[in-house]
C-alpha positions as CSV (number, residue, x, y, z in Angstrom):
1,X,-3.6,-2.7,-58.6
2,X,-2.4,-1.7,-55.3
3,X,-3.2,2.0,-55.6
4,X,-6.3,1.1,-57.0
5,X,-7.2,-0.6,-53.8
6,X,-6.3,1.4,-51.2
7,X,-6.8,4.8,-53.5
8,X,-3.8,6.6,-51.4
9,X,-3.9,8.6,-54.4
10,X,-7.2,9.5,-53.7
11,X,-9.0,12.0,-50.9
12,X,-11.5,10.6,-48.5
13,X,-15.0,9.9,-49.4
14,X,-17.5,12.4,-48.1
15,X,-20.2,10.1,-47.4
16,X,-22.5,12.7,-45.7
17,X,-23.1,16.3,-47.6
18,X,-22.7,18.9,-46.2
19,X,-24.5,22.0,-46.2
20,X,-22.0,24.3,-47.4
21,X,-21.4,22.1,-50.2
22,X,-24.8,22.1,-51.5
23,X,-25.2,26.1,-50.9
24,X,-22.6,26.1,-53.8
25,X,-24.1,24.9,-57.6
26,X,-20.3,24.1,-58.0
27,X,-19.6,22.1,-55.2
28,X,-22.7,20.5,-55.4
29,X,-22.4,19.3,-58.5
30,X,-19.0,18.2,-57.9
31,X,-19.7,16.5,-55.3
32,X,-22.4,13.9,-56.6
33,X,-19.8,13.4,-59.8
34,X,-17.2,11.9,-57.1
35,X,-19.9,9.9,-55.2
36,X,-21.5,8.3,-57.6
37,X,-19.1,6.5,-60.0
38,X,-17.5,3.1,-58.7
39,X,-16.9,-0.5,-59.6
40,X,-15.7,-3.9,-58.0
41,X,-11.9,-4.2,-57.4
42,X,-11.1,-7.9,-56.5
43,X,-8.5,-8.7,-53.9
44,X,-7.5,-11.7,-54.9
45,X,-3.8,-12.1,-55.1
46,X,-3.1,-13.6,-58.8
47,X,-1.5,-16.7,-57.2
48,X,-4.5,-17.4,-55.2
49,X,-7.1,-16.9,-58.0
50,X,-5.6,-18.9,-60.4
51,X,-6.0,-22.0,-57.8
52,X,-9.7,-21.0,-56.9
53,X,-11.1,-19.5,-60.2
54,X,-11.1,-22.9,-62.3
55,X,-12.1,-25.5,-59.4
56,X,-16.1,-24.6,-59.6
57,X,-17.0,-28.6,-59.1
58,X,-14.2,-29.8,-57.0
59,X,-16.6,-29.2,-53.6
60,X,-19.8,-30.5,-55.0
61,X,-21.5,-32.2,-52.1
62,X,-24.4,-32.4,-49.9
63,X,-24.6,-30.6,-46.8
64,X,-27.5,-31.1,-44.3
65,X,-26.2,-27.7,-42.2
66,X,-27.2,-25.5,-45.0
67,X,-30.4,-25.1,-46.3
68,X,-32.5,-25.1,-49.6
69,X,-31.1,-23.4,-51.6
70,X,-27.5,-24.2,-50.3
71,X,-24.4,-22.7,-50.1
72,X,-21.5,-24.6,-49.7
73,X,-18.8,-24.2,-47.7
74,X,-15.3,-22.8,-49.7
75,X,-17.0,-21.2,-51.9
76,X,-17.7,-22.2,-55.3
77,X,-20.7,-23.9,-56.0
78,X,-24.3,-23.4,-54.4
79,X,-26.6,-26.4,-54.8
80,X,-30.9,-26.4,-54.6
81,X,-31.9,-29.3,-53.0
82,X,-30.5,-32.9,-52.7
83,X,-28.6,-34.4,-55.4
84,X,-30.8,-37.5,-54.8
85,X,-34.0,-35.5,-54.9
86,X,-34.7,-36.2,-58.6
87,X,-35.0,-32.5,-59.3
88,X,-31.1,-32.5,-60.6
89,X,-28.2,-30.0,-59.3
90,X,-28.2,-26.4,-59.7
91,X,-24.8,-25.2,-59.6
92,X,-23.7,-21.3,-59.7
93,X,-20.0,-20.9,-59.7
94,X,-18.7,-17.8,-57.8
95,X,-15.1,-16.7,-57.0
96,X,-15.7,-15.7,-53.3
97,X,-17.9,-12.6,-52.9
98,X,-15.8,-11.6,-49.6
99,X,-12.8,-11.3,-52.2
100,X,-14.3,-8.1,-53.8
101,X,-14.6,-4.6,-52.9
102,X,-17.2,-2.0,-54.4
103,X,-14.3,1.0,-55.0
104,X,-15.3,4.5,-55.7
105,X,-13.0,5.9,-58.9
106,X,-12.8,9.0,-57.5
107,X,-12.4,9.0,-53.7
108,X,-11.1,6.5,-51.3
109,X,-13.7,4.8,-48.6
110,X,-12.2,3.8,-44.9
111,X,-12.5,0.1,-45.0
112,X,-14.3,-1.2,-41.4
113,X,-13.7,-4.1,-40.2
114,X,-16.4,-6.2,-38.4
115,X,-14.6,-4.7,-34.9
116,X,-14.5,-1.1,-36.8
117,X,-18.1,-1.6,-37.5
118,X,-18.9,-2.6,-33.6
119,X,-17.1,0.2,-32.5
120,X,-18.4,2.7,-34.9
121,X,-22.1,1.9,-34.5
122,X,-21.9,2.2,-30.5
123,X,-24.0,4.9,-29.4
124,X,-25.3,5.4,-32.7
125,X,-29.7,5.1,-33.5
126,X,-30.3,3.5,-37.4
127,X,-33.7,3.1,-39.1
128,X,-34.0,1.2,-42.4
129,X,-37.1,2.1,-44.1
130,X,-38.2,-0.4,-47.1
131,X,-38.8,-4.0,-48.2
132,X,-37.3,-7.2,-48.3
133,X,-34.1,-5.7,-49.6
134,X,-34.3,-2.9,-46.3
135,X,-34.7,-6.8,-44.2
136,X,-31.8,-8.0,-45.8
137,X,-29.6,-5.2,-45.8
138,X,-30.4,-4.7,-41.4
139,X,-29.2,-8.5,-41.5
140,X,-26.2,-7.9,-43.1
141,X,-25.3,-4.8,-41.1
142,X,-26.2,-6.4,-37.7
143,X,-24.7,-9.7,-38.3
144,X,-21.3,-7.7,-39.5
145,X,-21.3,-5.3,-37.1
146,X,-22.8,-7.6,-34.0
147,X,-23.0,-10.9,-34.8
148,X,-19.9,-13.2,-36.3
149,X,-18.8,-10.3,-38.5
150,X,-18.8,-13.1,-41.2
151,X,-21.2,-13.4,-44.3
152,X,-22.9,-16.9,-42.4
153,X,-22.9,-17.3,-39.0
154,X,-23.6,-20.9,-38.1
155,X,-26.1,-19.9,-35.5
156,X,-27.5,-17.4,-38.5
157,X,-26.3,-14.2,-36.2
158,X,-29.0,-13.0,-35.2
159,X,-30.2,-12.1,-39.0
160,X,-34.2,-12.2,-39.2
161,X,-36.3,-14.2,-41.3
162,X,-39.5,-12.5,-43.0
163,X,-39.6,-8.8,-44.3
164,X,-43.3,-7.9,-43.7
165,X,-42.7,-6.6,-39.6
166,X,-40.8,-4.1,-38.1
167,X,-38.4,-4.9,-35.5
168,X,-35.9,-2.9,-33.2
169,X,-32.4,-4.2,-31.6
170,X,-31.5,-2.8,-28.6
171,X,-28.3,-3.7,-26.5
172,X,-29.4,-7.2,-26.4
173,X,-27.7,-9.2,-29.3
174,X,-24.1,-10.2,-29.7
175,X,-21.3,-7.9,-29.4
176,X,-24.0,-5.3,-29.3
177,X,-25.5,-6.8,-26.0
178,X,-25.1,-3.5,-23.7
179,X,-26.6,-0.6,-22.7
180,X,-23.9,1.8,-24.8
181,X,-25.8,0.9,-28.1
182,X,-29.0,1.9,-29.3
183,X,-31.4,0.8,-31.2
184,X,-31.1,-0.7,-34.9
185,X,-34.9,-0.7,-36.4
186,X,-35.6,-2.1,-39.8
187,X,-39.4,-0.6,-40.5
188,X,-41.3,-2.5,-43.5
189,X,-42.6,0.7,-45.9
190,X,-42.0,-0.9,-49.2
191,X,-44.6,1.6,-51.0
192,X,-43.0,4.9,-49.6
193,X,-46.0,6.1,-47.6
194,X,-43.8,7.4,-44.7
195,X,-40.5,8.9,-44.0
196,X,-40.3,8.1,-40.5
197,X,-40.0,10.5,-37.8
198,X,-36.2,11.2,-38.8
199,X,-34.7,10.6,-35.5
200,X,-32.4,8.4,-35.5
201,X,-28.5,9.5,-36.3
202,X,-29.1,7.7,-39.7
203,X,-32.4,6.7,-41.5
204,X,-31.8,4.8,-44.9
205,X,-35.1,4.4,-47.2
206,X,-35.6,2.9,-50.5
207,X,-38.9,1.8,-52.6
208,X,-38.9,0.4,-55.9
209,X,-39.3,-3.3,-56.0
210,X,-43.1,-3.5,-55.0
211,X,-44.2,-1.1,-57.4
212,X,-42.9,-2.6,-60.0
213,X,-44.4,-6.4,-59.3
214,X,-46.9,-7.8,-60.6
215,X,-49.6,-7.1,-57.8
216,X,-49.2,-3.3,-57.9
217,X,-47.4,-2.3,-61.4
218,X,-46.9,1.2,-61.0
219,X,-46.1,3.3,-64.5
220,X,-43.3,5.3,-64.2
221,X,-45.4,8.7,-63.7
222,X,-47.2,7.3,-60.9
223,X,-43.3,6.4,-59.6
224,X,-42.4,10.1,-60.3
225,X,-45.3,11.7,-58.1
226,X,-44.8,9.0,-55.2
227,X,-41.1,9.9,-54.8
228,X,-42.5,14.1,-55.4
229,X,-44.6,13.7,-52.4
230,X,-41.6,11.5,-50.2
231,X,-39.1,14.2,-51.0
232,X,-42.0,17.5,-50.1
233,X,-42.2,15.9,-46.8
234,X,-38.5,15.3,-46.4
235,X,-38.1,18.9,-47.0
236,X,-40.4,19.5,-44.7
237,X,-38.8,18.9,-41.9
238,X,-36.1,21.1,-43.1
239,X,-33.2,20.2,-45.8
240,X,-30.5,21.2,-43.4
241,X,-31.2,19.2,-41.0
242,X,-32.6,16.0,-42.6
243,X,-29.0,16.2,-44.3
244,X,-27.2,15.0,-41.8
245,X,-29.2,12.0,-40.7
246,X,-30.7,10.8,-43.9
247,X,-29.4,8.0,-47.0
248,X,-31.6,7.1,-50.3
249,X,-30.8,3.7,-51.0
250,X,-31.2,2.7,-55.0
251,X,-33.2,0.2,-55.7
252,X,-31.3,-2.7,-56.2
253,X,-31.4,-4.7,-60.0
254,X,-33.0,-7.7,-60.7
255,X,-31.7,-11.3,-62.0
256,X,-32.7,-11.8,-65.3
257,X,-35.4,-14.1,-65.6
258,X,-38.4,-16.0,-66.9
259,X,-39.8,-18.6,-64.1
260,X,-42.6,-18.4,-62.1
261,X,-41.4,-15.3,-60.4
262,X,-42.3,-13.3,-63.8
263,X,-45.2,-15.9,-65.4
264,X,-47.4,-16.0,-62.7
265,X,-47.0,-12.7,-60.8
266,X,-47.1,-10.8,-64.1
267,X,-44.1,-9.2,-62.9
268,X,-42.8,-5.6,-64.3
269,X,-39.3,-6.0,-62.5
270,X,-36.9,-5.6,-65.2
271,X,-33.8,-3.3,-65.0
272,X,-35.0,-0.8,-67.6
273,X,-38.1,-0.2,-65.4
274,X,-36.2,-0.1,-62.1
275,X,-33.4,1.9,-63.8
276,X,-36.0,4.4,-64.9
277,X,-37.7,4.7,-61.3
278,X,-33.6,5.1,-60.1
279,X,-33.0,7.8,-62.4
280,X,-35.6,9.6,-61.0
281,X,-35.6,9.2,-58.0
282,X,-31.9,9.8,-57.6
283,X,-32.1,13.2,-59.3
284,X,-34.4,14.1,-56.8
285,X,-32.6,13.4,-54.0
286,X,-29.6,14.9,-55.1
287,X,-30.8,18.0,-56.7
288,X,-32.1,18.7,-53.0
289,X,-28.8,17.9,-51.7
290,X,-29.4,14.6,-49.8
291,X,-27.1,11.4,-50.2
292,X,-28.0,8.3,-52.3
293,X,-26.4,4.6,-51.9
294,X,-25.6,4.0,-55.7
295,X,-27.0,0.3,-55.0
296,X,-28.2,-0.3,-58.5
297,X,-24.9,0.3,-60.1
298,X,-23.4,-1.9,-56.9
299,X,-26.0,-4.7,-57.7
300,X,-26.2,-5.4,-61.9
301,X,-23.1,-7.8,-61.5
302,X,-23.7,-9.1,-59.0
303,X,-27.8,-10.6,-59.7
304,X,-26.6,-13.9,-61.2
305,X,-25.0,-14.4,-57.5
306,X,-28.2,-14.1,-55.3
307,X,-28.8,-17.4,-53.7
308,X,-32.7,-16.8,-53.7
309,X,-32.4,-15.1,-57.0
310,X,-33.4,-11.7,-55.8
311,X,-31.7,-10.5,-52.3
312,X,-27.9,-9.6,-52.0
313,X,-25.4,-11.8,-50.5
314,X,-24.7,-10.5,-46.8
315,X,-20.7,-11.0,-48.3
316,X,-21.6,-8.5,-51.0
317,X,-23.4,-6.0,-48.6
318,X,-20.6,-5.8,-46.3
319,X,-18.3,-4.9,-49.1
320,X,-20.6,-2.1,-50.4
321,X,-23.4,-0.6,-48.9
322,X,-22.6,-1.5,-45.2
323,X,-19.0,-0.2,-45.9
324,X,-21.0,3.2,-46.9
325,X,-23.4,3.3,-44.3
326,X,-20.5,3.3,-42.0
327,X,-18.4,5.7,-43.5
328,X,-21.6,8.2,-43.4
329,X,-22.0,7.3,-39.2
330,X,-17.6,7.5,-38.4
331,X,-16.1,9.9,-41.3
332,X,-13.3,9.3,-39.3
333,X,-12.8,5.7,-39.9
334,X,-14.6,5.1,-36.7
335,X,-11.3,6.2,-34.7
């Protein structure tokens, strides 16, 4: 289990492509079957996990810190509302999300630590093009990297409510509060219809979610020609260099479901669908040589974890995709 953790038997990821690489079919091809395997490794120590797996009730209380819906501190239950509300308890049992790490099988990622991530982001533009998922996944990033460097921050960490606005941090939040970092811009696009001006040392982008719900229900060929048109214009402004600065984020899966969130939206967010537009869309990036954040894989056990029942735990982010995004910015480990 140890080796399987740390992957010493492994070489480094390569979270940025080169060009050389994806001159060569070979390496090419290669390359994307290392990157895009992986699964959660849990690093629990045995003795630990058999105190904490089987206590899921033993913390069940109210808390007034934490809001609707509620997640309670030690980790084992979360809670909607009051217990004296009259709507009942809603309990989701989880082992500790911090206690897992998302672990290529065939490559080894440097593992950043909240002072890592500071470090490593210092001097360094991001611009995360997308949806409420893009929102969510700037929060976890600047909350780990700036704020507490824990999943909740009692003062929330600076993390952003809302996902329709865009919104830039600049030197002015945290550990992040000085002129030697740049900005960190989350951009709301969640239909594709721009890549951004491709500026800043990374841009990640992802769309998927809205056209799939029920207010725009996009068939899968109208999917195929939307992410066509994205990738021309990436292209356009020259494979090479795009390369280098540049991260497809999969769309992430969805909790399965039958509430209001599917009745009365008419909603077409199931995984098939969203694994479909994935598919795609992935196979696009790649076969122009541009890297993809295997999110959906990252995500499908982890939706019955979501305490809103559709974003990502900051706790799971910053054992995945943050840990990528990272990796791609300080190859080095950030040393």
């Amino acid at each position: 289990m140890a080796t399987v953790r740390t992957g010493t038997n492994l070489p480094t990821c390569q979270m940025k492509p080169s060009n050389t690489i994806m001159k060569d079919v070979t390496a090419k091809k290669k390359y994307y079957s290392i990157m895009d395997g992986g699964r959660w490794v849990t690093t629990w120590e045995h003795d630990e996990l058999k105190e904490k797996l089987f206590t899921l009730i033993s913390d069940v209380s109210y808390n007034p810190k934490y809001q609707n819906p509620q997640r309670i501190p030690g980790g084992s239950v979360y809670l909607n509302g009051k217990p004296s509300s009259g709507r009942g308890v809603k309990a989701r049992p989880f082992v500790g999300h911090e206690k897992y790490l998302w672990t290529p099988y065939k490559c080894k990622m440097n593992f950043f630590s909240p002072e890592d991530a500071n470090k490593c982001i210092k001097g360094k533009s991001l611009e995360l093009r997308g949806d409420s998922h893009m929102r969510q996944l700037f929060n976890a990033l600047t909350v780990y990297a700036c704020g507490c460097g824990k999943a909740y921050c009692m003062d929330g960490g600076g993390a952003q409510k809302g996902w329709g606005g865009n919104q830039c941090w600049k030197g002015n939040f945290g550990r992040c509060s000085s002129p030697e970092y740049k900005n960190i811009c989350v951009q709301n696009d969640p239909d594709g219809v721009r890549i951004g001006d491709l500026t800043a040392d990374l841009t990640v982008s992802n769309y998927g979610q809205h056209p799939a719900d029920g207010a725009h229900r996009w068939k899968y060929q109208k999917y195929r020609s939307s992410i066509d048109k994205y990738v021309n214009s990436l292209n356009a402004k020259g494979k090479e260099n795009v390369r280098g600065r540049f991260l497809w984020m999969e769309t992430v899966a969805s909790m399965f479901r039958k509430d209001s969130w599917v009745r009365g939206y008419k909603d077409w967010r199931s995984n098939g669908r969203i694994g479909a537009y994935n598919q795609y869309a992935t196979s696009k990036m790649q076969e122009n040589g541009y890297g993809v954040l295997n999110t959906f894989r990252q995500s499908m056990s982890m939706t019955r974890l979501n305490p809103d029942m559709a974003h990502l735990e900051h706790a799971i982010l910053h054992r995945s995709t943050v840990q990528q995004i990272l990796n791609f910015l300080c190859p080095d480990g950030g040393q």
